[in-house]
Phi, psi and omega in degrees: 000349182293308139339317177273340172284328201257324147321316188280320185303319189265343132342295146346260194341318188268353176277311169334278188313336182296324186290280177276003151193094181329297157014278206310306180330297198295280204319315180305292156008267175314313185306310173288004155270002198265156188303283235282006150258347162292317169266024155246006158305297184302329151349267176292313210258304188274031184257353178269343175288296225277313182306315179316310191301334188318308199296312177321311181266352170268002201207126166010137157303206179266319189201168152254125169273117188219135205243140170264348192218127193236047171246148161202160189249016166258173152227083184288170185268333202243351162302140141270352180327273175015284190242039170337149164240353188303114182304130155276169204199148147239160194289113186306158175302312155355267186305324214266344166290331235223344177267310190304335167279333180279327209253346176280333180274339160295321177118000162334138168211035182201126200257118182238120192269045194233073177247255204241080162194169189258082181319330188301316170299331175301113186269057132217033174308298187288326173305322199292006207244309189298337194260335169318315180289319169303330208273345204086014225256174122254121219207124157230196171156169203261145188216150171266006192060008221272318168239041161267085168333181144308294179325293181340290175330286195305299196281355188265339188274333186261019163313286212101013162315122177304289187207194200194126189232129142012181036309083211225085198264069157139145199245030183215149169328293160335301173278346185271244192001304148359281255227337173255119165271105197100010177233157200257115126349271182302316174280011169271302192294299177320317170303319184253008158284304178336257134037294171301307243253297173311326174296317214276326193291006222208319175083050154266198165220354179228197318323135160304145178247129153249184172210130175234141191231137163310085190257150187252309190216190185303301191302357164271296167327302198291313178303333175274357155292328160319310183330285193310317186265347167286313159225085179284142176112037171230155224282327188205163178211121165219169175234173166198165190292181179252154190232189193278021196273138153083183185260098193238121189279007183249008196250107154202302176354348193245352211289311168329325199271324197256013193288171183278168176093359183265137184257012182279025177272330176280019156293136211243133127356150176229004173276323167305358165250044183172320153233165174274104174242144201241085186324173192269324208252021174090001191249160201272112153278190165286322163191198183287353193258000189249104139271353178272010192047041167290353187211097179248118199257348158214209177194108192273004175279355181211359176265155146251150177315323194292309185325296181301342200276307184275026199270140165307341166282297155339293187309329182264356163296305178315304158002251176322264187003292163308329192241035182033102178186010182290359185243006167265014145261121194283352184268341189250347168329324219208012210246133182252021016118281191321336184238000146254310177293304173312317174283322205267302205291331165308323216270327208260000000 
């Protein structure tokens, strides 16, 4: 978890600052091209890349990201879901016992039921969470809350579900609903009180609750301060900037960063080394940023995880990165990642 604490903080930090003083961005911009810190990068920064990777390639990744149902009942403004073009599906028990067993024989120990879907839809959400758990997995995933009932609520504590982490982009009616399009503010907020309430009557600790907020603009950042005191009794609140994903009018703060022509792209990605992310219909994408499944790097209905992992495809994704080349994949060209999450998470 050390790598994910320490990622999430200055991520924090930078989503603020993206905001409430753009400024900062051009400079960083400018900074991370001058020759003399691009050669203590190459010194420094990638003998430290490459120890990481050491650990990597001797041990499991970090988690498999695996979405069983690839439906939501939202439109967020910062999704690209809206305009998914990807057929939907949910994953039979079958297949999803049979990736949970392949990830327990890799040595994998951390299950995330999260890609481009809403879990709650899914009506074998609680079976798929009890056999991870039976397997020894530690299994969360991300939810808008939006339809976690009282039942739910009951039935999500009697998983045995690890942790759960929230969305919750704005800490006033107005701004959150702007932005979940299709979601009720007091019954969302109401939903994850349950939920805190029901934990506490039980003396649990789990699921850890996080809450997370998107931030897009000033007026969502001021209002999401509000959160901690709105739902108090959940274990942590964090952010992160809105990113280059999907069609978003409010995603231009970031755009300094991301123009073509920065060479600052041979900062090497860290998911091909740390996470899986696995689609409903079972074929393995690249990451959390391909929802059309455009870079399909396996097929685990007719594959093992060690297969896609040692695959030419993997193997020529890893590549490219290593060698800042990472922008001759056309889904990571334009993906901005690299400079929040990444740098910190290299660092760490």
């Amino acid at each position: 978890m050390m790598h994910w604490r320490v990622s999430s903080y200055f991520i924090g930090l930078f989503a603020k600052a993206s905001i409430t003083k753009p400024w900062i961005l051009k400079i960083i911009s400018y900074v991370v091209e001058l020759p003399l810190l691009r050669k203590l990068y190459e010194y420094f920064y990638l003998k430290k890349i490459q120890k990481t990777l050491a650990h990597y390639e001797s041990s499991p990744g970090y988690q498999v990201a695996l979405e069983p149902f690839n439906v939501c009942n939202l439109e967020c403004t910062m999704c690209p879901y809206p305009d998914m073009d990807r057929a939907k599906s949910q994953m039979t028990m079958e297949l999803y016992k049979k990736i949970v067993d392949d990830v327990v024989a890799f040595g994998h120990t951390r299950l995330n039921l999260t890609h481009y879907n809403e879990p709650f839809l899914d009506t074998n959400l609680f079976e798929r969470v009890r056999y991870a758990k039976e397997k020894g997995l530690i299994v969360g995933f991300f939810s808008n809350a939006t339809l976690m009932n009282p039942e739910k609520a009951q039935n999500t504590l009697d998983s045995g579900v690890d942790w759960i982490n929230f969305s919750i982009d704005g800490g006033t009616k107005e701004s959150f609903e702007k932005i979940r399009v299709g979601a009720n503010f007091g019954e969302t907020v109401n939903n994850i009180l349950h939920l805190i309430k029901l934990r506490r009557e039980r003396n649990s600790n789990k699921p850890e609750i996080n809450i997370h907020t998107t931030i897009l603009s000033k007026e969502n950042l001021k209002s999401s301060n509000q959160l901690k005191e709105l739902l108090n009794g959940a274990d942590t609140y964090t952010m992160g900037l809105v990113d280059s994903r999907g069609n978003q009018e409010n995603y231009n703060s970031m755009k300094t960063l991301t123009s073509s022509g920065n060479k600052t792209r041979l900062y090497p990605c860290s998911i091909p080394w740390t996470t899986l992310t696995v689609m409903s219909n079972g074929k393995v994408c690249i990451c959390c940023r391909d929802h059309e499944g455009e870079v399909i790097l396996g097929d685990l209905n007719k594959q093992t995880i060690t297969e896609v992992l040692n695959s030419e495809q993997m193997l020529e994704v890893r590549k490219l990165h290593l060698e800042g080349q990472g922008d001759k994949i056309d889904l990571c060209k334009n993906c901005d990642s690299l400079y929040r999450a990444n740098l910190s998470w290299w660092a760490s």
